[in-house]
N, CA, C and O atoms as a GROMACS GRO file, in nm:
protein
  380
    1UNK      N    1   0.082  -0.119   0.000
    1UNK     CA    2   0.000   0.000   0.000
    1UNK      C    3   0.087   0.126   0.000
    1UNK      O    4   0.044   0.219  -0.069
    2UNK      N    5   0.231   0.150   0.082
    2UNK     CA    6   0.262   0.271   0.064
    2UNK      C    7   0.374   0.240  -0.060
    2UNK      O    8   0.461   0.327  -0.067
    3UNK      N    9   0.381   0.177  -0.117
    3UNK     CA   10   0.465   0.166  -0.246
    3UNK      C   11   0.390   0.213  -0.318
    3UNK      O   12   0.449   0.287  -0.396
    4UNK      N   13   0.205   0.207  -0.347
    4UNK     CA   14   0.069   0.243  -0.457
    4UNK      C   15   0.086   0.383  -0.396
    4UNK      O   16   0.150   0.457  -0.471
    5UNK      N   17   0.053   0.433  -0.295
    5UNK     CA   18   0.096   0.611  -0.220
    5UNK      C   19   0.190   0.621  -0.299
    5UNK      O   20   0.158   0.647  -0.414
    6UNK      N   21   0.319   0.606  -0.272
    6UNK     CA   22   0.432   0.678  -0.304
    6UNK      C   23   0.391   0.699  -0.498
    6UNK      O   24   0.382   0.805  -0.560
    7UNK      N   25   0.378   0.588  -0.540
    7UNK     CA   26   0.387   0.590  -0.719
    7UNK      C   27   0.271   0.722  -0.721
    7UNK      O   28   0.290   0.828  -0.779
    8UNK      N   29   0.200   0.702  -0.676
    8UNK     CA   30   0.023   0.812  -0.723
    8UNK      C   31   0.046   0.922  -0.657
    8UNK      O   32  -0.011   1.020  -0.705
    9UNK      N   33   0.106   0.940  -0.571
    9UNK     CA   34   0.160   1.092  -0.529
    9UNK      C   35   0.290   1.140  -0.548
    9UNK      O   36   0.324   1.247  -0.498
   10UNK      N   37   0.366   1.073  -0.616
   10UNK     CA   38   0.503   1.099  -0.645
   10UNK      C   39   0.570   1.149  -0.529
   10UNK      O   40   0.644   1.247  -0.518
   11UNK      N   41   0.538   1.077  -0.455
   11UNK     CA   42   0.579   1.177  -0.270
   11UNK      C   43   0.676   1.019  -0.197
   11UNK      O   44   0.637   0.906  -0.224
   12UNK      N   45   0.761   1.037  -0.136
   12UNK     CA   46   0.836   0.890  -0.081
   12UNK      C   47   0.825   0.962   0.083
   12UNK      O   48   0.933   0.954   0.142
   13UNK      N   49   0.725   1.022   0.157
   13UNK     CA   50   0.740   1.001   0.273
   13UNK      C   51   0.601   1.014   0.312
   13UNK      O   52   0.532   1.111   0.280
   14UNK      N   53   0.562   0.921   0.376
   14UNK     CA   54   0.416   0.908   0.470
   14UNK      C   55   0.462   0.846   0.567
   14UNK      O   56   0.552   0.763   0.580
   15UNK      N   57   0.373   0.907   0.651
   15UNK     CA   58   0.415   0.866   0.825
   15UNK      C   59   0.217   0.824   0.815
   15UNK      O   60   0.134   0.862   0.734
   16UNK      N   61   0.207   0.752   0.913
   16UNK     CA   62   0.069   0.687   0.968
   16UNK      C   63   0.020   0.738   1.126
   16UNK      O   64  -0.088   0.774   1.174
   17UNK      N   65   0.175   0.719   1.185
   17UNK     CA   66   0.148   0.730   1.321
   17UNK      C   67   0.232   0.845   1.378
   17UNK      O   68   0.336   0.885   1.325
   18UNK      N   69   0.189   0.888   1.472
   18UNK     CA   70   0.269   1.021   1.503
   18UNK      C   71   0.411   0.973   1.536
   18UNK      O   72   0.428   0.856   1.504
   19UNK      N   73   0.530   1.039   1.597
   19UNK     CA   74   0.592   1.101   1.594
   19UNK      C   75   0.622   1.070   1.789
   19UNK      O   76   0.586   1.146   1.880
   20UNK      N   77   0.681   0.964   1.800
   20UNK     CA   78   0.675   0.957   1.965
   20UNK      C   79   0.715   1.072   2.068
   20UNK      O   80   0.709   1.062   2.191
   21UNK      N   81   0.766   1.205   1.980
   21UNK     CA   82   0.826   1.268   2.072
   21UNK      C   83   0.730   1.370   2.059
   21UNK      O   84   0.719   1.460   2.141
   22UNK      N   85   0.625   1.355   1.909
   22UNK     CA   86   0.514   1.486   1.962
   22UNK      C   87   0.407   1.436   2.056
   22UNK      O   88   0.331   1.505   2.125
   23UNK      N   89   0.415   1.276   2.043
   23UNK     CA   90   0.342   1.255   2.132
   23UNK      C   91   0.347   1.276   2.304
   23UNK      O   92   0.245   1.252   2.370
   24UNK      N   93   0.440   1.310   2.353
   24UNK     CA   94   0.556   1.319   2.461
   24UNK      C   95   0.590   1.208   2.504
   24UNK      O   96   0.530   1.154   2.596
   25UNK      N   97   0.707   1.149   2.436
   25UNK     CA   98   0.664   0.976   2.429
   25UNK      C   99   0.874   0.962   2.410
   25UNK      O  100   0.931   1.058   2.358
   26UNK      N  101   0.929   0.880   2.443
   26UNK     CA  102   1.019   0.872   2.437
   26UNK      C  103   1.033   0.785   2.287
   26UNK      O  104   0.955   0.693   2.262
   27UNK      N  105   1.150   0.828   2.184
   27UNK     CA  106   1.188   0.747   2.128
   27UNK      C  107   1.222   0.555   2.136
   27UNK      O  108   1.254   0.519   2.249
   28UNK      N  109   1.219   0.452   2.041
   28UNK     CA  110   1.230   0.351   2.057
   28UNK      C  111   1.380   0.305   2.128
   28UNK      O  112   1.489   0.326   2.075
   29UNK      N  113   1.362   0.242   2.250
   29UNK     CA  114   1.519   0.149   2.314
   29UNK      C  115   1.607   0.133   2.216
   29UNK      O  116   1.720   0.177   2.236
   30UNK      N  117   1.573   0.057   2.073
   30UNK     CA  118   1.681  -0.018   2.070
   30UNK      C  119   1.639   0.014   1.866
   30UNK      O  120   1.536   0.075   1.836
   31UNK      N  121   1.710  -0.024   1.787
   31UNK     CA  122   1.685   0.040   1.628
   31UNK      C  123   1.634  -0.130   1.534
   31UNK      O  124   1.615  -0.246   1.570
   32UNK      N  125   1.630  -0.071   1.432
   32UNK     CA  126   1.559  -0.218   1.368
   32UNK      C  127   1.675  -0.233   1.241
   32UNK      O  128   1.684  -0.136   1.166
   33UNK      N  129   1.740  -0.321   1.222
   33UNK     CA  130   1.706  -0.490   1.236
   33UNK      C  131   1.755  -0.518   1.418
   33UNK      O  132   1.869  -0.496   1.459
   34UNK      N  133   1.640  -0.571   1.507
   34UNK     CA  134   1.705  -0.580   1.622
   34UNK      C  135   1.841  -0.708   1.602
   34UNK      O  136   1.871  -0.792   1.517
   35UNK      N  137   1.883  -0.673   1.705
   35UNK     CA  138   2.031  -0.750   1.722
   35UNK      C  139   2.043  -0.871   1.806
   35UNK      O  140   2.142  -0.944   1.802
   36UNK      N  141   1.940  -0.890   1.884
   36UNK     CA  142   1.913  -0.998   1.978
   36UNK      C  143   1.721  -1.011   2.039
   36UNK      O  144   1.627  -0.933   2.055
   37UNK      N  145   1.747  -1.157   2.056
   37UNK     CA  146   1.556  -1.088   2.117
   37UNK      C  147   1.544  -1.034   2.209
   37UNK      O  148   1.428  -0.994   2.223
   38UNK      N  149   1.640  -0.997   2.324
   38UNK     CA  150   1.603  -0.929   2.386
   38UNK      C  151   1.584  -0.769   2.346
   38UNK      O  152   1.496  -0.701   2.399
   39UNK      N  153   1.686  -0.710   2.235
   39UNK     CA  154   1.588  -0.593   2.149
   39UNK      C  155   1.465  -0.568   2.113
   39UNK      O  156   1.394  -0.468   2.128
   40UNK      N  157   1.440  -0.707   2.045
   40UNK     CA  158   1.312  -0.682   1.993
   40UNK      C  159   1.210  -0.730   2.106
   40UNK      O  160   1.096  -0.694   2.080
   41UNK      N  161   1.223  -0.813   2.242
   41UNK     CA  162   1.110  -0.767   2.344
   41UNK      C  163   1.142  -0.626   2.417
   41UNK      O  164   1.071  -0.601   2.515
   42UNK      N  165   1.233  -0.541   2.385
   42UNK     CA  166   1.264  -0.433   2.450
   42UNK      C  167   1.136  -0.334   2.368
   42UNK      O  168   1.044  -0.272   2.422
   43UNK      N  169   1.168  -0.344   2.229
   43UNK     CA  170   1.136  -0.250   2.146
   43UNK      C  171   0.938  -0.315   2.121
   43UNK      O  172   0.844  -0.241   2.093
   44UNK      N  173   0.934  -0.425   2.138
   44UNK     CA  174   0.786  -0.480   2.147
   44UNK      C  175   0.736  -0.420   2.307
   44UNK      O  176   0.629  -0.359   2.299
   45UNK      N  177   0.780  -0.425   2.413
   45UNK     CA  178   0.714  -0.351   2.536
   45UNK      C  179   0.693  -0.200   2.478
   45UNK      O  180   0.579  -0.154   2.470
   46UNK      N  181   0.807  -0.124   2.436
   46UNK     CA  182   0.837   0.009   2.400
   46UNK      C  183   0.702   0.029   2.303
   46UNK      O  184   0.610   0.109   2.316
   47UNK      N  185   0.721  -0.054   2.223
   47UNK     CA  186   0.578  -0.037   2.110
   47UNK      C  187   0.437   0.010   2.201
   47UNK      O  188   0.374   0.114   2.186
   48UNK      N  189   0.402  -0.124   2.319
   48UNK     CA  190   0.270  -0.134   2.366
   48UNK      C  191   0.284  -0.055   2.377
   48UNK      O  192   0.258   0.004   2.272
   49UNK      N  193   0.335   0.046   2.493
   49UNK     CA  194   0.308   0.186   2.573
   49UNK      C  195   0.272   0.285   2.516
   49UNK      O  196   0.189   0.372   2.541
   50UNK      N  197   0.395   0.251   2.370
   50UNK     CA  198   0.374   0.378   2.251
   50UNK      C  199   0.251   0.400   2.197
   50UNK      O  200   0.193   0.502   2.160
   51UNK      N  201   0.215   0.258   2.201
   51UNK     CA  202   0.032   0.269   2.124
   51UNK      C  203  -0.091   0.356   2.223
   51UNK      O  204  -0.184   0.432   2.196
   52UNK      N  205  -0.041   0.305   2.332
   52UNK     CA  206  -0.148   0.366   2.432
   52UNK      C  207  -0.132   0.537   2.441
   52UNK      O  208  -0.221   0.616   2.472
   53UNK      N  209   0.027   0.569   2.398
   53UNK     CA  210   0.023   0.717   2.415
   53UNK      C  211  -0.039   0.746   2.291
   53UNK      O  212  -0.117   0.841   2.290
   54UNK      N  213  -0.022   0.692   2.198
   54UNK     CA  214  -0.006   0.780   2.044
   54UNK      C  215  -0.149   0.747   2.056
   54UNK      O  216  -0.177   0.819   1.960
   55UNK      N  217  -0.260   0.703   2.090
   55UNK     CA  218  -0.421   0.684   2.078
   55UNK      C  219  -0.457   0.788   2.095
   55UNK      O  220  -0.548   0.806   2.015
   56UNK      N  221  -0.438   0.896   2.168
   56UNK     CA  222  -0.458   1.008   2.193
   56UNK      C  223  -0.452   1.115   2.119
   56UNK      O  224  -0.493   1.227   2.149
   57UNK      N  225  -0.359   1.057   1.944
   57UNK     CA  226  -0.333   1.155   1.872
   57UNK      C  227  -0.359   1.155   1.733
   57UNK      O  228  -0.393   1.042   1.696
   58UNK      N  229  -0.356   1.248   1.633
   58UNK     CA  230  -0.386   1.248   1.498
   58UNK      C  231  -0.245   1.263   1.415
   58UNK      O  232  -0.178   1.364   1.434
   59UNK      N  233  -0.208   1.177   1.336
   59UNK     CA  234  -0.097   1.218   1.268
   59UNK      C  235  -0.133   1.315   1.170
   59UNK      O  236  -0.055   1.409   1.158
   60UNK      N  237  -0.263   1.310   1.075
   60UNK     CA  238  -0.296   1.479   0.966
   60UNK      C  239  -0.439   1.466   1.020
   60UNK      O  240  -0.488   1.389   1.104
   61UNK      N  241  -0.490   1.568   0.943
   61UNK     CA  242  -0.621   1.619   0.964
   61UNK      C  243  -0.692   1.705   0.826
   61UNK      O  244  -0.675   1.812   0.768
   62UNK      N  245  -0.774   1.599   0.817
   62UNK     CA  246  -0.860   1.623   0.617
   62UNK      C  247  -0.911   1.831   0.678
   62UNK      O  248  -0.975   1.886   0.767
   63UNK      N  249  -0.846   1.860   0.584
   63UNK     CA  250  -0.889   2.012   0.560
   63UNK      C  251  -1.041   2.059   0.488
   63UNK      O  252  -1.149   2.092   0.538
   64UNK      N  253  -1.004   2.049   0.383
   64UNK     CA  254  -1.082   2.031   0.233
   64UNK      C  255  -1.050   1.992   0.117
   64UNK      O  256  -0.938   2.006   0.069
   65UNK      N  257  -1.142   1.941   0.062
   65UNK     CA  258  -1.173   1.896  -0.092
   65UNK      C  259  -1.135   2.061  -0.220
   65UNK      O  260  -1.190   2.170  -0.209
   66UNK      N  261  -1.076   2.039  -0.280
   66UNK     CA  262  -1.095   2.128  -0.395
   66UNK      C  263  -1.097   2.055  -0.528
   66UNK      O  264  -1.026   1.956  -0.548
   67UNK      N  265  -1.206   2.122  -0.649
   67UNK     CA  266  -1.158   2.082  -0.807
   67UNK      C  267  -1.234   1.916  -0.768
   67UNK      O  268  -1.279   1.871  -0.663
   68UNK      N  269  -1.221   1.854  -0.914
   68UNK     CA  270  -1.288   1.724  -0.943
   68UNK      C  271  -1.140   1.657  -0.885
   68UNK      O  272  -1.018   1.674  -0.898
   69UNK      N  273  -1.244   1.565  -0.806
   69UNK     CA  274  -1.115   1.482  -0.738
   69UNK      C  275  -1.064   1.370  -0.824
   69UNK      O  276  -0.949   1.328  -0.807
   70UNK      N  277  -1.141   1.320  -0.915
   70UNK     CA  278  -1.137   1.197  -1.015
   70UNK      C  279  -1.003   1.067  -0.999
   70UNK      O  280  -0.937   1.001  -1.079
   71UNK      N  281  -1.011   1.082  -0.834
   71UNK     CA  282  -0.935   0.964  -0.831
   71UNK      C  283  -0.951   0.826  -0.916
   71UNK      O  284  -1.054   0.808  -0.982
   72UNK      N  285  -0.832   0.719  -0.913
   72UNK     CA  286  -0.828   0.635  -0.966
   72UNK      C  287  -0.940   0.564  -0.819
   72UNK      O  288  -0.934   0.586  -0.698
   73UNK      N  289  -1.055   0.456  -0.920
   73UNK     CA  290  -1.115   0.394  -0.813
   73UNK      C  291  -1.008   0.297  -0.711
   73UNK      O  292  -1.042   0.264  -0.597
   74UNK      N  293  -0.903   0.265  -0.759
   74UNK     CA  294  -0.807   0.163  -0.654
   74UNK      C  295  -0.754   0.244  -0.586
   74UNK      O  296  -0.691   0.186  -0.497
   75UNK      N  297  -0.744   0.367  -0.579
   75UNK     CA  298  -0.708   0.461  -0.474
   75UNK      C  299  -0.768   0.451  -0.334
   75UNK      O  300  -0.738   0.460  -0.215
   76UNK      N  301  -0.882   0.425  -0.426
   76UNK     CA  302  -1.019   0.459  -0.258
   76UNK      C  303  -0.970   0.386  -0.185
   76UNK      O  304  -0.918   0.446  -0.090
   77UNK      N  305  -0.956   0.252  -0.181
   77UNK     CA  306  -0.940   0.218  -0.078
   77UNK      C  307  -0.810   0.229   0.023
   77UNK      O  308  -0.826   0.204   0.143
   78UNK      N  309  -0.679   0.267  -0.030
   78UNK     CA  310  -0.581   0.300   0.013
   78UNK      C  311  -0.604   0.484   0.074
   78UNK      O  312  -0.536   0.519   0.170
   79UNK      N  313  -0.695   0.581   0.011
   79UNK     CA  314  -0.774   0.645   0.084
   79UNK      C  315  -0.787   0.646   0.200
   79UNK      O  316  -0.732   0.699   0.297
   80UNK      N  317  -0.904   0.546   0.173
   80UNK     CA  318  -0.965   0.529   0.350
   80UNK      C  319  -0.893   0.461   0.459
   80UNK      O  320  -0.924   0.477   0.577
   81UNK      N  321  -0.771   0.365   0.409
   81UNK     CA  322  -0.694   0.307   0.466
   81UNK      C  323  -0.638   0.406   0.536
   81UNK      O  324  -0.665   0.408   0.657
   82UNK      N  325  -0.545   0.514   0.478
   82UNK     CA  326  -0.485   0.610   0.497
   82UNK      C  327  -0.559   0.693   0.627
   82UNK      O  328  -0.515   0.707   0.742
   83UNK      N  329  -0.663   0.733   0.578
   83UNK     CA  330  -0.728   0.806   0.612
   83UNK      C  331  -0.789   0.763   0.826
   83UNK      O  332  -0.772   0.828   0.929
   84UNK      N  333  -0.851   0.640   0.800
   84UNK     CA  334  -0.848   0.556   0.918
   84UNK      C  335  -0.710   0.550   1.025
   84UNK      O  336  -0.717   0.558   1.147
   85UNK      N  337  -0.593   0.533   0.951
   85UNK     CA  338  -0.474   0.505   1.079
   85UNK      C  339  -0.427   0.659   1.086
   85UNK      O  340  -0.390   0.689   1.200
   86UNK      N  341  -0.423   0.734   1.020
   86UNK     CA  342  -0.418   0.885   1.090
   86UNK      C  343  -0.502   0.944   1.162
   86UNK      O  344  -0.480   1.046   1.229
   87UNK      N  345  -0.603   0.886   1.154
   87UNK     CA  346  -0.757   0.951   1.201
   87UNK      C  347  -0.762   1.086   1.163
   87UNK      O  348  -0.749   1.167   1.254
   88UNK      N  349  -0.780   1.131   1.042
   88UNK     CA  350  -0.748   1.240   0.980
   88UNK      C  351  -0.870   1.314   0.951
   88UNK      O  352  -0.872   1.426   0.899
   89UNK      N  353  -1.003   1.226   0.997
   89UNK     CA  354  -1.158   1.278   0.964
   89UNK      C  355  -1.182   1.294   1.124
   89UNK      O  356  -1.289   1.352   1.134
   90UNK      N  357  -1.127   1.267   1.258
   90UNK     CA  358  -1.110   1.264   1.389
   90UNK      C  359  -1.119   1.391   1.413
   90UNK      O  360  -1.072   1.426   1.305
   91UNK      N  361  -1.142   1.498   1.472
   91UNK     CA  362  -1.097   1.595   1.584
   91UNK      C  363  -0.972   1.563   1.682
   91UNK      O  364  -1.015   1.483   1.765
   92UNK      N  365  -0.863   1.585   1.702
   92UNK     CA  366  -0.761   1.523   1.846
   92UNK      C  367  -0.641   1.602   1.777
   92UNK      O  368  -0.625   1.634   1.659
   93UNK      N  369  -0.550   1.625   1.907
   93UNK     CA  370  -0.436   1.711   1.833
   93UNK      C  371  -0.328   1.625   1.833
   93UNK      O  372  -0.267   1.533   1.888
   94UNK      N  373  -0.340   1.745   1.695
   94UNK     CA  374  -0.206   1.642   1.583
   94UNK      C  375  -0.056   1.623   1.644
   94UNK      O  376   0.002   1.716   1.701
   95UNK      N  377  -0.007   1.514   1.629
   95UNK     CA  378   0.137   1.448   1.679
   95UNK      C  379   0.204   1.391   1.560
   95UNK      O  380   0.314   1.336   1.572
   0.00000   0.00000   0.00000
């Protein structure tokens, strides 16, 4: 899905989820490819918490529509995909 984003917007950066530090959220323990499992249960605890902070937040927020939108119909659903894990149709401040 963000390989179909990137080609149809000619854009190579989308984020989904905020930003742990706008969330006031500490960056991840340990970096990816982890190096042992105990990284990756470091960075899997680090995750849970992260989820519970970042729930609280919107990564964008739909403005407005302008002009014929005439998306491609296989868009839509990467759309709403999009659209759902930012919570971008939500009210909540953005991270």
């Amino acid at each position: 899905m963000y390989v179909r984003l990137c080609s149809l917007q000619n854009s190579f950066r989308a984020r989904l989820t905020p930003k742990p530090w706008r969330c006031n959220f500490a960056p991840p323990p340990v970096q990816f490819p982890f190096e042992t499992p105990q990284a990756e249960r470091a960075f899997r605890q680090w995750e849970q918490e992260y989820n519970r902070q970042a729930a609280g937040f919107a990564t964008c927020q739909f403005v407005a529509a302008f002009g014929h939108r005439g998306d491609d119909p296989a868009f839509y659903d990467l759309l709403v995909y999009h659209d759902q894990q930012t919570r971008a149709g939500v009210y909540m401040p953005l991270a």
